[in-house]
C-alpha positions in Angstrom: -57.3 132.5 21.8 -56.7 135.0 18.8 -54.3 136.0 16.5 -54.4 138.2 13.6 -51.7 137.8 10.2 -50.8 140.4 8.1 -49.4 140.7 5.0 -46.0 143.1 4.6 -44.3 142.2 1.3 -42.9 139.7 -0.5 -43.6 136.6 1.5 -43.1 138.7 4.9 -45.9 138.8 7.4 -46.1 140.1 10.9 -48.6 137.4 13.4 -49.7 139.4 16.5 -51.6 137.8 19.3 -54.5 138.1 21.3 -52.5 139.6 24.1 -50.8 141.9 21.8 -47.3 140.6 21.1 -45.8 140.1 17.7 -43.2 138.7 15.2 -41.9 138.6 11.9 -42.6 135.6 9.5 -40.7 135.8 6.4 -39.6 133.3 3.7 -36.1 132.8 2.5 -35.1 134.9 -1.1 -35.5 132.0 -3.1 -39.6 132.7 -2.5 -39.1 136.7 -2.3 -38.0 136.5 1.2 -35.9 139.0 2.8 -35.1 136.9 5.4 -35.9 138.9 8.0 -37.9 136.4 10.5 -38.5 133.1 11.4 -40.5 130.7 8.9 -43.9 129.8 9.9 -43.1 126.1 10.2 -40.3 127.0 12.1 -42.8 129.2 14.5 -44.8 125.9 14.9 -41.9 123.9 16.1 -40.5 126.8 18.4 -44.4 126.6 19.8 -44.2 123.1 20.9 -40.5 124.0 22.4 -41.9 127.0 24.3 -45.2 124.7 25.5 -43.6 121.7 26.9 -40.7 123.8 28.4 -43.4 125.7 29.9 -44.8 122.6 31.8 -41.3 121.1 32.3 -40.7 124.0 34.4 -43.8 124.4 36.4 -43.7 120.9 37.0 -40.3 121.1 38.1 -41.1 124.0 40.4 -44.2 122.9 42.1 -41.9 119.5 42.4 -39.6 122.1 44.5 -36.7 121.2 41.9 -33.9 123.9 42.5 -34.1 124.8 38.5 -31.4 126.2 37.5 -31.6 126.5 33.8 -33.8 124.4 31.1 -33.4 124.3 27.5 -35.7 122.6 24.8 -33.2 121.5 22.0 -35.6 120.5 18.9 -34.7 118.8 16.2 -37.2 117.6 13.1 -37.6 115.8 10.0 -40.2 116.9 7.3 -41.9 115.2 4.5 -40.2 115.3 1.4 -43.1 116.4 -1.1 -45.7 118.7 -0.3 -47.3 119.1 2.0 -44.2 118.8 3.9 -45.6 118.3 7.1 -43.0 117.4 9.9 -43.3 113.7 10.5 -40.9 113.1 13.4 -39.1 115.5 16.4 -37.5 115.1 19.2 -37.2 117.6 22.2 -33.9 117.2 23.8 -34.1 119.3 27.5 -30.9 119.7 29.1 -31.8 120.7 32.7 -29.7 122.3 35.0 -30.0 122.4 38.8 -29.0 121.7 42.3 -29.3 118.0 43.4 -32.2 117.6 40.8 -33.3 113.9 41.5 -33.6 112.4 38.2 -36.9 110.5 38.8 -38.5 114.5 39.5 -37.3 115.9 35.9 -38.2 112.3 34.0 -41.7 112.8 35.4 -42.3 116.3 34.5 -41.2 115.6 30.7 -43.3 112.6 30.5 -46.2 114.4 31.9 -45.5 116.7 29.6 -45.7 115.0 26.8 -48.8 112.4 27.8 -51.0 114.8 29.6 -50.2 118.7 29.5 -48.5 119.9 26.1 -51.3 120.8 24.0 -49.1 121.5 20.8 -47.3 118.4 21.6 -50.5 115.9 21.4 -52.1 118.0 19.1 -49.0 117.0 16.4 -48.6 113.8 17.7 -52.4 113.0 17.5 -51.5 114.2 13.5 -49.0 111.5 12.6 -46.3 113.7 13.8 -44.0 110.6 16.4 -42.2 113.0 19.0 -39.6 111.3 21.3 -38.5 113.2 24.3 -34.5 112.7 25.7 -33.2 114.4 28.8 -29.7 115.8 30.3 -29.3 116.6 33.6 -26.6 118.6 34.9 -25.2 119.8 38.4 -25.2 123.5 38.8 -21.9 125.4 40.0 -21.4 125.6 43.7 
């Protein structure tokens, strides 16, 4: 896996990847920002969002889960000096589906989170302590 960083202006940078996607990183004005893209912490915590939600979901699927919809909703706390590292987050998912049995969808976050999220172990295996909570909903007949 590659990625390449370059430098724009200001404190605004534009990360491709090794399969040739790409996204704005810039800092708030207070820095020189324009504000016009995410922050690079903020890219590391929407990367642990995208990664477990991407096993959730497979999990769920090969589970033959009738996924409706799943959201990752991430909330964290940072150190307050530098280097202000995050030091605790929780992913909240709120799955929604049709008769998803409960037991399914606990089991695919947990294995998640213990065996298949790399960015997940990776920041817990730092210090970082990451909880997992769950909603399940009913989908619309």
């Amino acid at each position: 896996m590659q990625a390449t960083v370059k430098w724009v202006d200001g404190v605004q940078f534009v990360a491709e990847s090794g399969s040739g996607h790409a996204v704005v990183m810039d800092g708030p004005p207070e820095f020189g920002g324009r504000n016009m893209g995410v922050r690079p912490m903020e890219m590391v915590l929407m990367g642990l969002g995208g990664c477990s939600s991407f096993d959730v979901i497979n999990i769920l699927k090969k589970s033959r889960q009738q996924v409706v919809s799943c959201e990752a909703q991430l909330q964290a706390e940072r150190a307050e000096t530098e280097p202000k590292v995050f030091t605790k987050i929780n992913l909240h998912f709120v799955v929604k589906g049709h008769e998803l049995k409960p037991s399914v969808v606990q089991r695919a976050v947990d294995l998640s989170a213990e065996k298949y999220c790399s960015a997940s172990i990776m920041l817990s295996n730092g210090g970082v302590e990451i909880t997992h909570s769950l909603e399940i909903l009913a989908a619309d007949a």
